[in-house]
N, C-alpha and C positions, 0 to 999 in steps of 0.2 A: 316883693319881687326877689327869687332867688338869686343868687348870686353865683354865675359857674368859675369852678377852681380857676380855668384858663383866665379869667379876669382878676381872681383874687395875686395869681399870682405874677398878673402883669404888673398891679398896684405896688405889690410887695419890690419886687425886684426896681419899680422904676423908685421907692421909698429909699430902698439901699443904695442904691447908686447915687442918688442925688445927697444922704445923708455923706457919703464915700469921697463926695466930692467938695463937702464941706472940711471936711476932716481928713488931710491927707495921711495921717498914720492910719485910720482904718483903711482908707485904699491900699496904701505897703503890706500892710499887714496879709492883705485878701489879695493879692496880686497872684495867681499862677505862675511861680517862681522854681522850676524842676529843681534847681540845684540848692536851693533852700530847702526843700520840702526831703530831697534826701538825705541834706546832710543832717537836721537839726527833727526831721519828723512829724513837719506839721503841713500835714496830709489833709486836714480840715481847708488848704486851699482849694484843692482839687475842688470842693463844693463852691467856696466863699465869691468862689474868684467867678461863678456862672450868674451871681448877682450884685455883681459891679459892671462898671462901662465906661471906657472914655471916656463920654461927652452926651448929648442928648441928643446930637446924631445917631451915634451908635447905638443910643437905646432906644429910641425911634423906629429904627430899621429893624432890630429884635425885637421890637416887643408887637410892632404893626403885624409882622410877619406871626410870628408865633398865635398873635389874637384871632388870628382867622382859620389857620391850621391846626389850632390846640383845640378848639371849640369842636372839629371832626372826631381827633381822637379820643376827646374826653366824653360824644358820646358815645363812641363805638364801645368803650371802654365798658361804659354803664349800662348800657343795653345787653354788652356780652356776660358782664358779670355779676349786675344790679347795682342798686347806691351804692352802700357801703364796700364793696371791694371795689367797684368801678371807681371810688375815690381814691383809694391807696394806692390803689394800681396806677393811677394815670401820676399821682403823685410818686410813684417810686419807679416809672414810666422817664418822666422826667429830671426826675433827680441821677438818674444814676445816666442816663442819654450825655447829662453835665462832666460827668467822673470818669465814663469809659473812652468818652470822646479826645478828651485829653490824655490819655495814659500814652497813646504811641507818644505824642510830646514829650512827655513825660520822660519815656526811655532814653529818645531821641538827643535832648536836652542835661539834662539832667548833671553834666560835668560840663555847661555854659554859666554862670554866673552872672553874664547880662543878659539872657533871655528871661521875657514877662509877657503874661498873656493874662486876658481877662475879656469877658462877656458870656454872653448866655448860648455865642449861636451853636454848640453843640446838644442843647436841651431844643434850639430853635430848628437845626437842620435835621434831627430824627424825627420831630413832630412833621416838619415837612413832606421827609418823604415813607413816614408811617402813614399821613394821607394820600399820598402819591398810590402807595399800594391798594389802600380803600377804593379809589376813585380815579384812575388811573387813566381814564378820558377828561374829565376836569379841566377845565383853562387852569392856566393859572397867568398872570396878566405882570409883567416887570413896568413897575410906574404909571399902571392902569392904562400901558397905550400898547405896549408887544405881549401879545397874548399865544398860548403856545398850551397844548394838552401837557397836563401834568408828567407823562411818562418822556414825550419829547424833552422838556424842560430838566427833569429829574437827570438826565443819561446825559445830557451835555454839558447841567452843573458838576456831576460825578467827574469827568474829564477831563474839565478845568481845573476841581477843587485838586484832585489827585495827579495833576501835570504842573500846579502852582506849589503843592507841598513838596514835590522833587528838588522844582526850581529854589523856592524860597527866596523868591528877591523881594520881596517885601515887606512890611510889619505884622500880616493876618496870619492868624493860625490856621492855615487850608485843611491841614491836617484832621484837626477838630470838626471842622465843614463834612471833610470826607464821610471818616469813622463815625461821628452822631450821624450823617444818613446812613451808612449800611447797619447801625444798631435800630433806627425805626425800620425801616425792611426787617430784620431780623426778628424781632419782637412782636409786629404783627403775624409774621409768618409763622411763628413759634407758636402762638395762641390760636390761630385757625390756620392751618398749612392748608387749606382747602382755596383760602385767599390766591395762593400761587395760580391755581389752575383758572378763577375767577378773572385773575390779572390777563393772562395770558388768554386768554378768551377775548377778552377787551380790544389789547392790542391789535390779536389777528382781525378783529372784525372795523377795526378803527381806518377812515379814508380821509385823506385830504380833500378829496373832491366829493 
């Protein structure tokens, strides 16, 4: 039975995290730290930090999430480009979803000292709404009981993530939320910009009743 990356790399990242949390210096170490990473250069957080987690709630939430959504674009992936680049792709899909997501943080931060951030969900919210774009009538279902077509869902997470990151009264990186979804938008778009008029085709023909 093959094994698809979307699960190898849930294993992986839930292995890091739990090793992260045996061992508190490799969590310091891999903490998304802006004002560490400019002063001293170590930019390897930008990655380190998308496979660590709080707690096993938060990697829970990331990892459930992502196993159902990554499974769409890892085959879109392979179908568009075949095995072997549809691997690296969804891998280099993902990895940098992790690194770009955070860079506004990044600027934002960066002469704060006690800001820390860590988890996956900007590899997890570009995978999101990279299938949002695929399939853009789709339920998608909050705690298996409020269900809502993916594009509805997509535009009101977008307005929250991006009125919570202004605010910032809380611990979450929204910012991250935002920026990983408009980079899975973008990336699909980039690779079939045909997908746009496909979306929007969807939309206009989509009824509540």
């Amino acid at each position: 039975m093959e094994i698809s990356l979307t699960l190898i790399i849930i294993i992986l990242t839930s292995l890091v995290s739990y090793y992260a949390w045996k061992n508190p210096g490799l969590m310091e170490r891999s903490l998304f730290t802006p004002y560490v990473i400019s002063r001293n250069g170590e930019y390897g957080r930008f990655l380190l930090s998308g496979f660590i987690h709080k707690d096993g709630t938060h990697l829970l939430f990331n990892m459930f999430t992502f196993y159902f959504f990554g499974n769409v674009v890892e085959q879109y992936l392979m179908y568009k480009f075949g095995q072997s680049m549809g691997t690296l792709g969804f891998i280099a899909f993902y990895l940098l979803a992790i690194v770009i997501a955070d860079l506004p943080t990044y600027f934002k931060e960066k002469d704060n000292p006690s800001y820390h951030a860590l988890g996956a969900s900007g590899g997890t919210s570009a995978t999101v709404f990279a299938s949002i774009v695929l399939m853009p009538l789709s339920d998608i279902c909050i705690f298996g009981i409020f269900c809502l077509p993916g594009f509805i869902l997509g535009i009101l997470f977008l307005g929250y993530a991006y009125y919570k990151g202004k605010i910032a009264d809380d611990n979450i990186n929204h910012d991250a939320h935002f920026f990983g979804a408009v980079f899975g938008i973008a990336i699909i778009l980039l690779i079939s910009p045909q997908n746009a008029v496909y979306f929007w085709e969807e939309i206009k023909s989509f009824s509540l009743f």
